[in-house]
N, C-alpha and C positions, 0 to 999 in steps of 0.2 A: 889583628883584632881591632875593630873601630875604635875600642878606648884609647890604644897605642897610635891610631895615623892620624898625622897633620891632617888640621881641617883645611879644604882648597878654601884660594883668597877669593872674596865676593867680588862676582862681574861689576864693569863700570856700570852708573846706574839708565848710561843708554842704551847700552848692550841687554841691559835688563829689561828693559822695555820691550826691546824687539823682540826678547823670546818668547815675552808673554804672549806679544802680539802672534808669530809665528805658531805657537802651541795652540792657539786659538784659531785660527786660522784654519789649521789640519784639525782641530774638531770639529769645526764646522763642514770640511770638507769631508772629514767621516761619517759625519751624522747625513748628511744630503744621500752620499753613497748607501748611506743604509735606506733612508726613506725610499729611494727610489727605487733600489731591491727589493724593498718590503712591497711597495706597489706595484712592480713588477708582477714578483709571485702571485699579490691581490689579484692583479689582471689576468694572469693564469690560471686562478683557480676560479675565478667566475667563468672565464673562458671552458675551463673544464665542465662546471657543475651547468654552464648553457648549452654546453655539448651533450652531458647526460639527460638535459631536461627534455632535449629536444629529441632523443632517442627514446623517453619514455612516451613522449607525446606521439610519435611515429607507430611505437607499439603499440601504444591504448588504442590510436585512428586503427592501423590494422587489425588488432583483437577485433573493434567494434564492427568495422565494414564483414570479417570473417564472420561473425554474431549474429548481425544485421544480415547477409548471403544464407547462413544454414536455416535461418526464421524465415527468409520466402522461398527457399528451396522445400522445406519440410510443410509447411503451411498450403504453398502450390500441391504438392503432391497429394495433400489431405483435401484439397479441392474446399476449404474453408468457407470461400465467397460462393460457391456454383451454384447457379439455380437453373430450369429448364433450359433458361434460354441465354443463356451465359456462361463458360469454363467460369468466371470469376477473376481470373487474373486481373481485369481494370481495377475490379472493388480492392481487390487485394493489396495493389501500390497506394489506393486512398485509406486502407487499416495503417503499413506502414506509416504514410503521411504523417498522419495523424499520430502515431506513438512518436513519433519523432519531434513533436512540438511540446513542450511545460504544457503540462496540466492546468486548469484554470480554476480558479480560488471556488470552492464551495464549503456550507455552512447550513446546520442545520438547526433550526430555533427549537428549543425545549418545548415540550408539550407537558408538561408537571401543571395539572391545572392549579394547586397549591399555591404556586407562585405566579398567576396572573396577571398581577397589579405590578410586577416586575417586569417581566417578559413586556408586556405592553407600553412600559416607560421608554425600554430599551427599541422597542420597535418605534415606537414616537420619533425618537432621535432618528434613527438610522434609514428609514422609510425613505426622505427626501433625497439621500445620498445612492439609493439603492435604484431608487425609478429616474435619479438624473441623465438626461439621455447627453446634455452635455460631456460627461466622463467616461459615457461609453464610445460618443463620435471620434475620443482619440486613440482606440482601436479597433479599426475595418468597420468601424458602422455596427460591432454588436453590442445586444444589451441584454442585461440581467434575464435573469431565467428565474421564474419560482415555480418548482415543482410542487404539486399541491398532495400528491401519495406519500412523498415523504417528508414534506413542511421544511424543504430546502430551498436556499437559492444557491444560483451558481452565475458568477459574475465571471463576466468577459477577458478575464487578465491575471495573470500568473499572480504567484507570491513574490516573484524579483522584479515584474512589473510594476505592482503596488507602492511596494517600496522605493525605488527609483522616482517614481511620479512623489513619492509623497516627500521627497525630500529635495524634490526642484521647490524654487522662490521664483514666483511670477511677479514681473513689474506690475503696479498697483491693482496688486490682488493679494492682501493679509491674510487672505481665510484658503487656507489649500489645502480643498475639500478630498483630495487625495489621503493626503495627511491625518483629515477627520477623521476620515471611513477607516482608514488602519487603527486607528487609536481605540475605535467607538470597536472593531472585532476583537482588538484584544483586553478591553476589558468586558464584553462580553463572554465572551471565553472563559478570562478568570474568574468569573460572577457564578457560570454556570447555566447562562442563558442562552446562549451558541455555542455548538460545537462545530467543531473543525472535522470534517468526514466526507470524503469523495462520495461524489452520489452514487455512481454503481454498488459503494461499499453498502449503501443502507438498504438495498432492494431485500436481502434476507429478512429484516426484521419487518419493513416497511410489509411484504406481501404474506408474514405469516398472522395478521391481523389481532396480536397477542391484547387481552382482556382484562382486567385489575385481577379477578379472582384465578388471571393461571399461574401455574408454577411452574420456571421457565429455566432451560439450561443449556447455557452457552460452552460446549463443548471444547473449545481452541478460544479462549475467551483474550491473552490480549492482543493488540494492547490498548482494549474496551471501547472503544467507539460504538458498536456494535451492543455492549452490554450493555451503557449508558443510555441505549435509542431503545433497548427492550424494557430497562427500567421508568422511563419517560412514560413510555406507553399502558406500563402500569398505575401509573398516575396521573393517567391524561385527564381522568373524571371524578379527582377526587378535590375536596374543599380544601380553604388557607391551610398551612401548614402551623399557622399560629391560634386556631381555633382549636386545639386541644381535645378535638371530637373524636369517636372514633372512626367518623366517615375521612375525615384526613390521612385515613389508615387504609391503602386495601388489603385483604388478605391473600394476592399473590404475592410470588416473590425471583428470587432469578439467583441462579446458582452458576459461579464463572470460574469456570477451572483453566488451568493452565497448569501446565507443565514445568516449566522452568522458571526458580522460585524468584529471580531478579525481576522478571519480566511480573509476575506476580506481584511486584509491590508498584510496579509501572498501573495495573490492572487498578490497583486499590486507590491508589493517589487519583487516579481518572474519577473514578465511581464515587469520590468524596467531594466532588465537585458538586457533585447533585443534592448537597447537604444530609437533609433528615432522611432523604429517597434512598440514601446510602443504606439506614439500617434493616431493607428488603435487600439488602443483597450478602451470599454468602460467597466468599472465593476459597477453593477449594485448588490445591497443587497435585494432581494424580496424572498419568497415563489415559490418555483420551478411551482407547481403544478396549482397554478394561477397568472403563469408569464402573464404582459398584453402584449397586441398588440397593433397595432399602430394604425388610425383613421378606423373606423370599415369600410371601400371598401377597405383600403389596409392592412390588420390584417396580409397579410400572407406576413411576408417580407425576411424570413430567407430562405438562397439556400440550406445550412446543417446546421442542430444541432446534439451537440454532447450531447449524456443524459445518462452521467454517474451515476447511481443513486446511491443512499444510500443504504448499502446492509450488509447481515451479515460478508463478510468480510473472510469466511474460506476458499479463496483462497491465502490468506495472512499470512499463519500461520508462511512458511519460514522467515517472515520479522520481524514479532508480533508474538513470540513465546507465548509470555502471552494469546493469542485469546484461544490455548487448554486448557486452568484451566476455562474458561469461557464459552466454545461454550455448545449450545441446539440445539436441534433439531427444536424449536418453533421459533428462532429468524428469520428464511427466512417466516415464515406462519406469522408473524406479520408484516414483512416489505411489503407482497404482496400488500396492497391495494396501500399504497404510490406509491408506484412503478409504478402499473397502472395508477395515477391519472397524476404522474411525467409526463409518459410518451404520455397520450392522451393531454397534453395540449400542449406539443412540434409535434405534429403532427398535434395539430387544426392551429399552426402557421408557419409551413413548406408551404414553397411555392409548388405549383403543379408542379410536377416533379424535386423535390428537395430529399434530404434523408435525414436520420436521423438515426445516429448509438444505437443501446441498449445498453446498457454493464452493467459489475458487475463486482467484484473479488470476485465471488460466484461459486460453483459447485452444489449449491442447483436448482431443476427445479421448485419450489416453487418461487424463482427470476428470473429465465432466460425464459424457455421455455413457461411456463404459463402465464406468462409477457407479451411476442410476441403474445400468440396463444389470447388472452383476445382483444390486439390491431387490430389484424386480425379480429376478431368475430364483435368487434365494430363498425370497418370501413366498413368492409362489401365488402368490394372485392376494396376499393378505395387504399390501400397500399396491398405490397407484400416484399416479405423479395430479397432481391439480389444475387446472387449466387456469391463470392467474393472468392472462394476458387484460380483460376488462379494468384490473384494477390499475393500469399503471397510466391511465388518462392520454395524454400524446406523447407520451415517451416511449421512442423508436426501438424497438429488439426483435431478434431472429428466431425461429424457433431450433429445438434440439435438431440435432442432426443425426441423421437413420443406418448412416452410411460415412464408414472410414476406414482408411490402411492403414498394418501394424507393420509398422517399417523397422530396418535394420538402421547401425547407425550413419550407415550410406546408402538410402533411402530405397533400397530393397524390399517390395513390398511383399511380405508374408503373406499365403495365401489362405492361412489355419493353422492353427496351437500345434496340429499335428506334422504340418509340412517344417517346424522348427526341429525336429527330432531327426528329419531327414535330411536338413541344409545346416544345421549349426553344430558346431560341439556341442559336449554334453554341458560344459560350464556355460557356452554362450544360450543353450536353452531355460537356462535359471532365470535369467534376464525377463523371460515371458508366462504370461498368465493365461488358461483361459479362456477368462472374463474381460480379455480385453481388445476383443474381437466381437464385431456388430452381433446384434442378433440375427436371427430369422424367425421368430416367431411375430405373427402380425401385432399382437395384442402390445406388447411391448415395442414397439416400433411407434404404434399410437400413444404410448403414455410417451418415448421421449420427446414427441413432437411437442407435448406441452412445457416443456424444458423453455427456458430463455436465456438466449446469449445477445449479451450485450457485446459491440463492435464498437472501439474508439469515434469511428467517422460518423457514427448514425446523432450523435447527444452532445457530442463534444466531453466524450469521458476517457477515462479509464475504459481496458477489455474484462469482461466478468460474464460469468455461469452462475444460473443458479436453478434449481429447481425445488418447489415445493410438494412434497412426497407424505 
């Protein structure tokens, strides 16, 4: 027991020295031993985690390039670009081109005449910045664009261009007018004097020419760009908003339904931008497709709807580079039914002689053309597509298209709804509708020619469909 053993005699006090030193010694050489184990493993696990990086990076490149292959296989097959005197394939590598490149910054100025002593201060400032051809010469010589149909400009340089330039420091130069122009969009933005909206997005509201006294309903309403430029437009001709008149009031209004109730507060926080313009607007959360009406003699209350639908989206790839590691050929053949159902029930509640725009950010005619030509067959001669081509002043677009194959998903072209009965299983014939197979009737061949499809390469845009019916 320790209480019972002699204590050992204490080492001499040199001999004590040395041990300390020696005990120290070997902790030091423990402690090194460990550091350099420890960063050993460091090294191998970066080594690791740059191993996985670079096999996810291998995979994304291959998803995208497999992406990028099925969109000009399927696209070529559909003969996209062809016109008399061309298969199309040239045009067709200038569509890819162009998805391939950032999108270029566009913005659209409020039209609320309400607030014109605002808008105008705001354009005061920005004006100089906007028509400098200096800022445009540093890239390729191009320069701002103001579309005058939908009271946009669209400036020559991405959102990561902007930003990069605005946060270079040029030797004796304090004012980097890069830096302005960013500054002066995003408090216009938050003001509610600009918004932020690709210009193919605004062609639906822009060509259905909406009037203070309509009553307007945005079917797939967000996440309200679209609602905000319907609303604008109802207050394009009304007085201050601090005049307390009743002409500061119009009596349309715009009804914005969405679906899904998150996205729905996205919808609402937009539309409060437009301040007092806000309280013309009702957002409503239902099912597009069996939106109700109103007491069954007055069902049909709306002058336009706008029926942006749900769509595969591969007009969007500039914006959503990630849609190439993802896109099929099958995602427009599964959204076709929705589409139609979207769209016959915003037409059972259009007023007679009112309209109603189609749209997509689709290049597929499995969403667009077969969409209209299905609604046409329906109605039976009571709707007609518009011919809107005058109003869009020098902004370049194609018309519908008359003629396309309903392919398999290895690009087998069906020849009729009915040869699917006889070449697929009975599950693989669920797959097909059909209404989404061209017509042959002359009369509706003529309405989807008035259809317009916008292609990336012709504006410098986004791809989009739209037709006013």
């Amino acid at each position: 027991h320790p209480l019972y053993m002699e204590s050992a005699p204490e080492p001499p006090p040199g001999k004590r020295r040395r041990s300390k030193h020696l005990h120290q010694q070997t902790v030091k050489k423990e402690r090194k031993k460990d550091s350099k184990r420890r960063r050993s493993e460091a090294h191998q696990r970066a080594l690791a985690d740059a191993a996985v990086l670079d096999e996810e990076r291998n995979e994304s490149k291959s998803a995208m390039e497999a992406g990028l292959a099925a969109f000009e296989g399927y696209y070529r097959a559909q003969r996209l670009c062809a016109s008399k005197d061309s298969n199309g394939d040239e045009e067709l590598g200038e569509v890819i081109k162009a998805l391939l490149r950032p999108l270029p910054i566009a913005f659209r100025v409020s039209q609320d005449a309400r607030r014109s002593l605002q808008i105008t201060a705001a354009l005061d400032q920005g004006m100089p910045l906007l028509e400098d051809e200096s800022m445009s010469a540093q890239f390729a010589g191009e320069t701002s664009v103001y579309w005058k149909w939908c009271h946009a400009w669209q400036l020559p340089f991405n959102d990561r261009a902007l930003k990069e330039s605005a946060g270079l420091e040029k030797d004796g130069d304090d004012d980097n007018k890069f830096a302005t122009l960013r500054a002066w969009l995003t408090k216009g933005t938050d003001d509610g004097v600009l918004a932020r909206q690709e210009i193919a997005s605004m062609m639906p509201v822009a060509l259905l020419d909406i009037a203070p006294s309509h009553a307007v309903l945005d079917m797939c309403a967000s996440p309200g760009s679209k609602t905000t430029q319907a609303l604008e437009a109802i207050y394009s001709r009304h007085g201050n908003e601090d005049d307390g008149n009743e002409r500061a009031w119009p009596s349309g209004f715009v009804v914005a339904n969405e679906l899904d109730a998150e996205r729905s507060y996205v919808l609402a926080k937009r539309c409060a931008s437009l301040r007092s313009a806000s309280g013309s607007c009702m957002i409503t959360c239902h099912r597009a497709q069996i939106f109700p009406g109103a007491a069954a003699d007055t069902s049909r209350i709306f002058d336009r709807i706008i029926c942006d639908v749900p769509c595969s989206g591969d007009g969007t790839f500039r914006k959503y580079r990630d849609k190439w590691r993802h896109w099929h050929p099958h995602q427009g053949r599964q959204l076709h039914s929705l589409q139609v159902q979207i769209a016959l029930r915003a037409l059972a509640i259009l007023k007679v002689g009112g309209q109603l725009s189609y749209s997509t950010c689709s290049l597929n005619p499995m969403e667009d053309e077969s969409v209209v030509a299905a609604l046409l067959l329906v109605c039976a001669g009571a709707v007609e597509v518009v011919d809107v081509r005058g109003r869009l002043g020098g902004f370049s677009t194609r018309p519908g298209m008359t003629s396309w194959h309903v392919l398999t998903d290895d690009l087998q072209v069906l020849p009729s709804y009915a040869a699917t009965k006889k070449t697929l299983t009975k599950e693989q014939t669920k797959r097909y509708r059909a209404t989404m197979w061209p017509p042959s009737a002359p009369w509706i061949t003529d309405n989807l020619r008035r259809c317009q499809r916008l292609l990336p390469h012709l504006n410098n845009t986004g791809g989009f469909f739209v037709g006013i019916l």
